[in-house]
N, C-alpha and C positions, 0 to 999 in steps of 0.2 A: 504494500500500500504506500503511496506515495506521501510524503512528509510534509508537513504546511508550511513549513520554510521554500521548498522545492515548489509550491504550487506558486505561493507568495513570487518570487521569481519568474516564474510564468509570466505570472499575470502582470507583472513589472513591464517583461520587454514586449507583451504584447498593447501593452495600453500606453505606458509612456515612451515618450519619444526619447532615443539613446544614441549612443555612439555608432552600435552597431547598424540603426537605419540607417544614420547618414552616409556610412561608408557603401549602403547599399547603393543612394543616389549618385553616389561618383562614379562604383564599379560601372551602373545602367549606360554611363555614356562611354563608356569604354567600347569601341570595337572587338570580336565579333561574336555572334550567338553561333553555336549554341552556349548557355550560362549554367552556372549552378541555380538550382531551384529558390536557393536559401538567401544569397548574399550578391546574386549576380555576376559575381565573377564571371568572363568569356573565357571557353576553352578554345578557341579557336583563332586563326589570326595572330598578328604581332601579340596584341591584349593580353591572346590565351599564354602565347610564352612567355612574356614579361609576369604572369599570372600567377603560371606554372612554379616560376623561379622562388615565388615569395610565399610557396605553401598552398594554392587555390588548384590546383593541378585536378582534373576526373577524381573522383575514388573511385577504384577497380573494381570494387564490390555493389557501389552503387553508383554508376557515372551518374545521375540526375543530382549532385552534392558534388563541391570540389571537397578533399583534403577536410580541411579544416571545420567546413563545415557539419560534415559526416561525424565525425568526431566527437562534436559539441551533443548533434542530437542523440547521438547513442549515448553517451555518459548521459543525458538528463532527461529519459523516460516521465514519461508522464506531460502533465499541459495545466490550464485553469479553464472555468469557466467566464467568458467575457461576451460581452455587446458584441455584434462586428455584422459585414454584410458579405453575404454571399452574390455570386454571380454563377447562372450556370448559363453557358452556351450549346444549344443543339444544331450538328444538321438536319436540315429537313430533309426526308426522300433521301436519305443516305443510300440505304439499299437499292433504293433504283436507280440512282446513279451511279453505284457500283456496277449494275447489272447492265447498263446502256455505255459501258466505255472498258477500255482495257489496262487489266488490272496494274501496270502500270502509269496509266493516264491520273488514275481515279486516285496512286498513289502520292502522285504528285500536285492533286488538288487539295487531298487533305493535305500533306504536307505545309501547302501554303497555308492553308488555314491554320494549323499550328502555330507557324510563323507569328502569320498577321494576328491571332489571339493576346497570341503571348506579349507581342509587343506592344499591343493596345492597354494587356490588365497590367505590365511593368511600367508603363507611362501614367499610368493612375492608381499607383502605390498599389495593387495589388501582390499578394503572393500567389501567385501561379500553382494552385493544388496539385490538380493531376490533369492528362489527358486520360478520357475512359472512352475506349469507341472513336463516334463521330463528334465526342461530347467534351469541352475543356470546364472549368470548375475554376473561379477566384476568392481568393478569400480577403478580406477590406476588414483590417485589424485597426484600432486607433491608432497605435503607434507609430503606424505604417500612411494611412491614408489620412490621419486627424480624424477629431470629432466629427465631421460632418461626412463620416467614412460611407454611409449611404447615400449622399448626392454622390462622392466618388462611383462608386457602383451604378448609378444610374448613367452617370457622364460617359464612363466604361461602356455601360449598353450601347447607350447612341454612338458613339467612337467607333465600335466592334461594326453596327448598322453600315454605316458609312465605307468604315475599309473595306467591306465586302460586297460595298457596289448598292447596296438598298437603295432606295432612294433617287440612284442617277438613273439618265437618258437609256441608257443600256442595259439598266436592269444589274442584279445580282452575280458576281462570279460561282458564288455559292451561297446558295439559299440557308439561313439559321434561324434561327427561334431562341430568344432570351428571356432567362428568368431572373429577378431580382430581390431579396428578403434580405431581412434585419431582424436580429434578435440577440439571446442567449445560446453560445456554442460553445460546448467542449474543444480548444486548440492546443495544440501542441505537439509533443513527439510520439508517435503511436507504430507499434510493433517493434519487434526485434532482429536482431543482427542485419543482414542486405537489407532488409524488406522496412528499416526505418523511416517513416517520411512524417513530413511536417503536415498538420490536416486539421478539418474541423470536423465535429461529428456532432447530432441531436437532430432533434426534431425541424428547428429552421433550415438547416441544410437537407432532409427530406423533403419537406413541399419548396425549395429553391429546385430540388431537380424535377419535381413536378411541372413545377410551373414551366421550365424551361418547356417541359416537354409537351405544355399542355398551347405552347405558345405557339401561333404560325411563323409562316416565311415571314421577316422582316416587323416581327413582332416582340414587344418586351411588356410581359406581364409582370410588374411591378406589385409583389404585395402590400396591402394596406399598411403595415409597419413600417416597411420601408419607404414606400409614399409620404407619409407622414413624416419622417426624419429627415426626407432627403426636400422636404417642404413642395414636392408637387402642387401646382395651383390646382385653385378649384374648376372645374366645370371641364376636366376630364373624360374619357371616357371609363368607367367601371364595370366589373365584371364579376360574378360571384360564380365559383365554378366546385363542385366535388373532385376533387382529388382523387386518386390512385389510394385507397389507404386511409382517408381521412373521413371522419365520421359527420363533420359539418362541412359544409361548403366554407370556401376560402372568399375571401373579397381581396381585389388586386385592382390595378391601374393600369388601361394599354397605352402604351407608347407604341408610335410607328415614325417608320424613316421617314425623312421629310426632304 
């Protein structure tokens, strides 16, 4: 069981603002990705050697952590509970656009879209969770985004919209669906040995992947908690929807590309 000193800690680097984020904002403009999950560090490029040299190098055991990072979260298992905002992004018609192109093509579309995710949620203090599937996941911690870490999350959505074509003359390079929530999460270090990553877990990040999923092409369903934090005006459009799993319908907020 984890010790209240250790959670205390937690809850320190993820709520207030530290040495360690700033250093995150420098790494970010360093050239070139691919990064550590954690700290940003680039493995790749002049960056990644000059990176390399100073400790930030892949870990072998888990390249998504350089060195250093890896390290830190395996020595200090466990997390706290904190405020913070989720983001999840889905592709729409993944499967069928798997199915209408060659499994190389397809590969290099998701590809980009990793890309262009990642770069959008590390531009808006996100921590970059996981890629699952067709599906990317951000996590908008205080520390990391400020108190008004849910308009981050929203700004994120529209940001994501846009690099991916919503909204323009031409339409979509790839079609996504955004979900966005605010609440209480479990964050911190979860699992052991390879398999350690940084993550949220609870209830809010359950209907954040709902909603992603409940969202269309070029749509961000915005839950009501998160609306509210991230100060959406009024005269919205709203949407009250049952979830996957949940026993009352949810109330949310649509956003679309403009």
């Amino acid at each position: 069981m984890q010790s209240p000193s250790g959670e205390e800690r937690w809850r320190y680097v993820l709520t207030e603002p530290s040495s360690p984020v700033r250093t995150r904002r420098v790494h970010r403009r360093i050239p070139s990705a691919p990064r550590c999950k954690m700290c940003l560090s680039p493995f790749a490029g002049v960056g990644g050697l000059v990176m390399a040299r100073l400790g930030h190098a892949p870990w072998p055991k888990n390249p998504k952590y350089c060195s250093g990072c890896f390290r830190v979260l395996s020595a200090n298992h466990g997390g706290a509970e904190v405020e913070c905002s989720l983001l999840f992004a889905d592709v729409r018609g993944s499967t069928s656009l798997a199915e209408s192109m060659p499994p190389r093509e397809f590969n290099r579309l998701m590809g980009r879209f990793y890309d262009t995710a990642f770069a959008v949620l590390v531009n808006h203090d996100a921590i970059v969770d996981k890629f699952v599937g067709d599906e990317i996941i951000g996590i908008f911690v205080p520390s990391m985004a400020g108190a008004e870490h849910a308009s981050a999350a929203v700004d994120a959505a529209r940001a994501l919209l846009a690099a991916t074509g919503h909204g323009s003359a031409s339409g979509p390079w790839v079609p996504i669906g955004v979900g966005v929530n605010t609440g209480i999460s479990y964050v911190g270090s979860i699992g052991e040995g390879p398999d350690t990553e940084l993550t949220a877990m609870g209830d809010v990040v359950n209907v954040t992947a709902r909603l992603a999923s409940a969202a269309g092409a070029g749509e961000i369903l915005v839950a009501a908690p998160a609306a509210g934090a991230a100060h959406l005006p009024a005269g919205l459009e709203h949407r009250a929807l049952l979830l996957k799993g949940k026993s009352e319908s949810t109330d949310m907020v649509v956003l679309r590309a403009t």
